[in-house]
C-alpha positions as CSV (number, residue, x, y, z in Angstrom):
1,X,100.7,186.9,69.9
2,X,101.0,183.1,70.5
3,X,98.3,182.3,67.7
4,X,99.9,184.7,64.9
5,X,103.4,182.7,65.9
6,X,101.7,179.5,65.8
7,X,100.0,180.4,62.5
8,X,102.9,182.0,60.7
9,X,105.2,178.5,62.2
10,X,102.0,176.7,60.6
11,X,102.2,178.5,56.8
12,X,106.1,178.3,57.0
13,X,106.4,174.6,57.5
14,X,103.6,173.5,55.2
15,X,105.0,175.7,52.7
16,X,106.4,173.5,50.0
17,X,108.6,175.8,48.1
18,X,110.4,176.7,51.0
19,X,111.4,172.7,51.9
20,X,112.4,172.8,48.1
21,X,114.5,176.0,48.6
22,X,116.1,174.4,51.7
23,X,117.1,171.7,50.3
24,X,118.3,173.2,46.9
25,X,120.6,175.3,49.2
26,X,121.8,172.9,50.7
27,X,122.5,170.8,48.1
28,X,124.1,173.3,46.0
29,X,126.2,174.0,49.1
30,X,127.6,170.4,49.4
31,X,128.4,170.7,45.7
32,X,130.1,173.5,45.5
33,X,132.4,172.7,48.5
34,X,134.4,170.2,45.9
35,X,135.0,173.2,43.7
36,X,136.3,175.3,46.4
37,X,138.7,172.5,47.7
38,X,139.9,171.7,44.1
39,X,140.7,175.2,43.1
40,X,142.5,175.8,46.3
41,X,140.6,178.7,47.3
42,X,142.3,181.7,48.8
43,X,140.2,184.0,51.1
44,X,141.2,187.8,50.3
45,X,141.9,190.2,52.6
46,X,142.9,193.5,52.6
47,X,146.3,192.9,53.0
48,X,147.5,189.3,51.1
49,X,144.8,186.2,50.2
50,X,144.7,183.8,52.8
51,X,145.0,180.0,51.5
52,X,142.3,177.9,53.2
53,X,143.6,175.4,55.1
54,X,140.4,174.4,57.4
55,X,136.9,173.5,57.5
56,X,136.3,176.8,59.1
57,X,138.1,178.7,56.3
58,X,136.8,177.3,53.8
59,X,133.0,178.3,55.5
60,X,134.4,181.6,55.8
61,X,135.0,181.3,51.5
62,X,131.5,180.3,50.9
63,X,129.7,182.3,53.4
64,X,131.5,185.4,51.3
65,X,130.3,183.8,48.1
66,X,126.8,183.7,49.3
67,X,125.7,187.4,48.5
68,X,124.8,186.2,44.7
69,X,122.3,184.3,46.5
70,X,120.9,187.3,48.4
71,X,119.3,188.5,45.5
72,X,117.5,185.5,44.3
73,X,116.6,184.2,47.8
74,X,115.3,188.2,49.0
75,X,113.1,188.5,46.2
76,X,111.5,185.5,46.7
77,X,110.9,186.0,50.4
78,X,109.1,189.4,49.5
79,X,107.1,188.2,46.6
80,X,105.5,186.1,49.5
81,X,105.2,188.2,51.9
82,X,104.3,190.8,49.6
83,X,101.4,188.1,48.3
84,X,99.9,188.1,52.0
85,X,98.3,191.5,51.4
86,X,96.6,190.6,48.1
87,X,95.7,187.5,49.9
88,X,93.7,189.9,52.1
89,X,95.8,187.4,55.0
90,X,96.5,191.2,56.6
91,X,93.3,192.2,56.5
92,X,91.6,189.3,58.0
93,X,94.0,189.0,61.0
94,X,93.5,193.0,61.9
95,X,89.5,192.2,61.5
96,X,90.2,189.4,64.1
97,X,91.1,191.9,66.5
98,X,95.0,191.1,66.3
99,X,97.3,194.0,67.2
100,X,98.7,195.4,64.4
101,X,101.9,195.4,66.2
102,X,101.8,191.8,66.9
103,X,101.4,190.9,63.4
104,X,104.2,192.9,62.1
105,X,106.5,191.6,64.9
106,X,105.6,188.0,64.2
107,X,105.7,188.0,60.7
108,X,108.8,189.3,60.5
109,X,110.3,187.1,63.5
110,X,109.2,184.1,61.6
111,X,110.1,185.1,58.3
112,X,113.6,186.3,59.1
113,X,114.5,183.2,61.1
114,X,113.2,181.1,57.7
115,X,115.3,183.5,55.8
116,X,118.7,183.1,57.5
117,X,118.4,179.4,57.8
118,X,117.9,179.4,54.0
119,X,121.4,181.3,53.5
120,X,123.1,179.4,56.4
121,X,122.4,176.2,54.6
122,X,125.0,176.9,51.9
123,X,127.8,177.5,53.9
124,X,127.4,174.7,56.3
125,X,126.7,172.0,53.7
126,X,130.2,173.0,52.6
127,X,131.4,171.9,55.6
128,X,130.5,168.1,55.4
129,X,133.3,167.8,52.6
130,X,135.6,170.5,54.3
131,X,136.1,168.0,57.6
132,X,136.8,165.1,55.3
133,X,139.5,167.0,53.2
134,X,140.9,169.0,55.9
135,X,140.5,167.3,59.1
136,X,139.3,168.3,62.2
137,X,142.4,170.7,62.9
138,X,141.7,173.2,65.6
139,X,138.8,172.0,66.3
140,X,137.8,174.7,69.0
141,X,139.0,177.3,66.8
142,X,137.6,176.3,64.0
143,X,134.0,175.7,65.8
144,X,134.1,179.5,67.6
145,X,135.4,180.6,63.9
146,X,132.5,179.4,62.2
147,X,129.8,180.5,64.8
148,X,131.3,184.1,64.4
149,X,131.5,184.0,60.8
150,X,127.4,183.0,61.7
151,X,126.4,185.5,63.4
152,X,127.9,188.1,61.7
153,X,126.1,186.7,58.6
154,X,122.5,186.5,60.3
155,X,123.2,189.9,61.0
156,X,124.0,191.3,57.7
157,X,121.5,189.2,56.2
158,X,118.9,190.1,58.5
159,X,119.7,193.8,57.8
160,X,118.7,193.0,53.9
161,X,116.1,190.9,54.7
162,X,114.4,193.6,57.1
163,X,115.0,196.1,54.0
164,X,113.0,193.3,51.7
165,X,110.2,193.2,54.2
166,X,109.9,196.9,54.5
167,X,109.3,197.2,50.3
168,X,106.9,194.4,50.7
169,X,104.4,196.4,52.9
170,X,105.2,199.3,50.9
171,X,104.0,198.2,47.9
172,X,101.4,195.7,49.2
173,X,101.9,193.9,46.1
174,X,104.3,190.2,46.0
175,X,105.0,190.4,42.5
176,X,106.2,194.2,42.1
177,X,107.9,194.2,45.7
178,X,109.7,190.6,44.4
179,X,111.2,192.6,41.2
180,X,111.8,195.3,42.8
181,X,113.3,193.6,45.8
182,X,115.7,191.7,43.2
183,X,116.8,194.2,41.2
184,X,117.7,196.7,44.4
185,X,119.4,193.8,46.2
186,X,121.1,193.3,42.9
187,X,122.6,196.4,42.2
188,X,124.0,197.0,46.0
189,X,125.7,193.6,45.0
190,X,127.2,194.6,42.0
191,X,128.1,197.9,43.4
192,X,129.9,195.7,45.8
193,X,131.3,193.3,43.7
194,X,133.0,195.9,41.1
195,X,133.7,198.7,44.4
196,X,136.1,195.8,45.8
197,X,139.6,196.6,46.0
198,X,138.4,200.6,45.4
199,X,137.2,203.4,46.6
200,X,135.6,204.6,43.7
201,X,132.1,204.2,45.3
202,X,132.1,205.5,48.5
203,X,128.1,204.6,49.3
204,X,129.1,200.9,49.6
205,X,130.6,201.5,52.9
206,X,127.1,202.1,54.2
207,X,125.6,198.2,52.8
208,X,125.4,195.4,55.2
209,X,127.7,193.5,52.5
210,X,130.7,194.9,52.6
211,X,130.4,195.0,56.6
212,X,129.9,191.3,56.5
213,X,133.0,191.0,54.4
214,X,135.1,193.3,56.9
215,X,134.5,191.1,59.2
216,X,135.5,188.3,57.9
217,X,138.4,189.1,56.7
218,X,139.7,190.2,60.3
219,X,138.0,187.2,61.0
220,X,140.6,184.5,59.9
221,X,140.9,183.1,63.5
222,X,138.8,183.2,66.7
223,X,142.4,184.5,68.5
224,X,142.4,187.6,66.4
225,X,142.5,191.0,68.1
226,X,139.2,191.8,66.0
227,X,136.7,189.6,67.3
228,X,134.1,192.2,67.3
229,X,133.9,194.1,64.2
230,X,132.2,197.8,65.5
231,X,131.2,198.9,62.3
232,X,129.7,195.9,61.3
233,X,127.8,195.8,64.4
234,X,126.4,199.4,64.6
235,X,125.9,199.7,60.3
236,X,124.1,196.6,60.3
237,X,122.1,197.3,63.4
238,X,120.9,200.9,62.5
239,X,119.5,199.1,58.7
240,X,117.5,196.8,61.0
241,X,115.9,199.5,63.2
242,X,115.1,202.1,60.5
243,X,113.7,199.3,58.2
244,X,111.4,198.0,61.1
245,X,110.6,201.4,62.3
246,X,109.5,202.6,58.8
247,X,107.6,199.4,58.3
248,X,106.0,199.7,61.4
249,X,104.4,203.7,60.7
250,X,103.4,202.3,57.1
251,X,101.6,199.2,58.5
252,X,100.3,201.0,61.5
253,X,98.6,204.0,58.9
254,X,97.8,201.1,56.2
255,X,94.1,201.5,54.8
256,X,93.9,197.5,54.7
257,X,90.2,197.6,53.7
């Protein structure tokens, strides 16, 4: 188990297009934050918009923002991992007498934490310019505000990211689980996006999007009375086990010959 960690770590950081998707995140991140602060940005919930009037809020605004991203950043991630089968990578590691289960588990540890630091990169460059408009403010309520509003996000995230991994080894094929990764990803964020304010379509209640978005919208404060989202927690959780579980009986039944 060590080795496949070590050697997954190894592939990840000498990866160049990930360094260049890092740091495009990121970038785009610390841009944006001026457009966000300029336009005065109110955080809607489902009562009235919120103005944001802290570094943590306006986290909160572009965390939200960042399911567009989902799509292009998902698809990617597949289309690689996707690419390791018709790399024969699989293949070799099984005839090297790995446990299939240890190179599902490390593949998708390793992949999953790469994935989540992409999407946390453009929220938190936001906050570079947030402190230096806004100020410090609360500063322990702003600091437990944002590290909720992160850990609700790896978890949603995760949840889509574990559905990305599990098309991957269905199709054993980058390119066609990439497109079809993006396009899926894409319609649950539309469906989102145009559901918002409606309950027209009732499946969107079961997407780890508009659980993320629940919670931060009873988020607003680390003194709220709904710290803990429930739903959230247990829709998001149950997307992560199914998704591994199916991958797992695929892989472990896989003719990788």
């Amino acid at each position: 188990m060590d080795n496949l960690l070590r050697a997954e770590r190894y592939k990840l950081f000498h990866r160049f297009t990930y360094w260049i998707g890092l740091a495009v995140m990121f970038a785009f991140g610390f841009i944006s934050a001026k457009g966000y602060i300029d336009d005065g940005m109110y955080f809607a919930t489902t009562s009235e918009p919120v103005p944001v009037s802290s570094f943590s809020g306006l986290f909160n605004c572009m965390a939200a923002d960042s399911l567009i991203l989902v799509v292009i950043v998902t698809g990617i991630l597949s289309l690689i991992i996707g690419m390791e089968f018709h790399k024969r990578t699989m293949s070799s590691e099984v005839a090297s007498g790995h446990k299939r289960s240890e190179i599902i588990f490390s593949k998708i540890m390793v992949n999953t934490i790469a994935y989540n630091v992409i999407m946390l990169a453009f929220p938190y460059a936001g906050i570079i310019k947030a402190v230096i408009y806004y100020g410090t403010g609360n500063l322990l309520d702003n600091i437990l505000n944002i590290l909720r509003t992160s850990a609700y996000m790896v978890l949603a995230y995760t949840a889509i990211f574990a559905f990305a991994i599990l098309l991957a080894f269905l199709f054993k094929n980058g390119v066609v689980a990439g497109i079809v990764t993006t396009i899926i990803c894409f319609a649950m964020t539309y469906a989102f996006a145009i559901s918002c304010g409606s309950t027209g379509l009732a499946f969107v209640f079961v997407l780890p999007f508009y659980h993320f978005r629940k919670a931060l919208e009873v988020g607003s404060s680390i003194d709220g009375d709904q710290i803990i989202n429930v739903s959230s927690l247990i829709v998001c959780s149950l997307w992560i086990a199914i998704c591994v579980i199916i991958t797992w009986r695929k892989f472990a039944k896989s003719d990788l010959k």
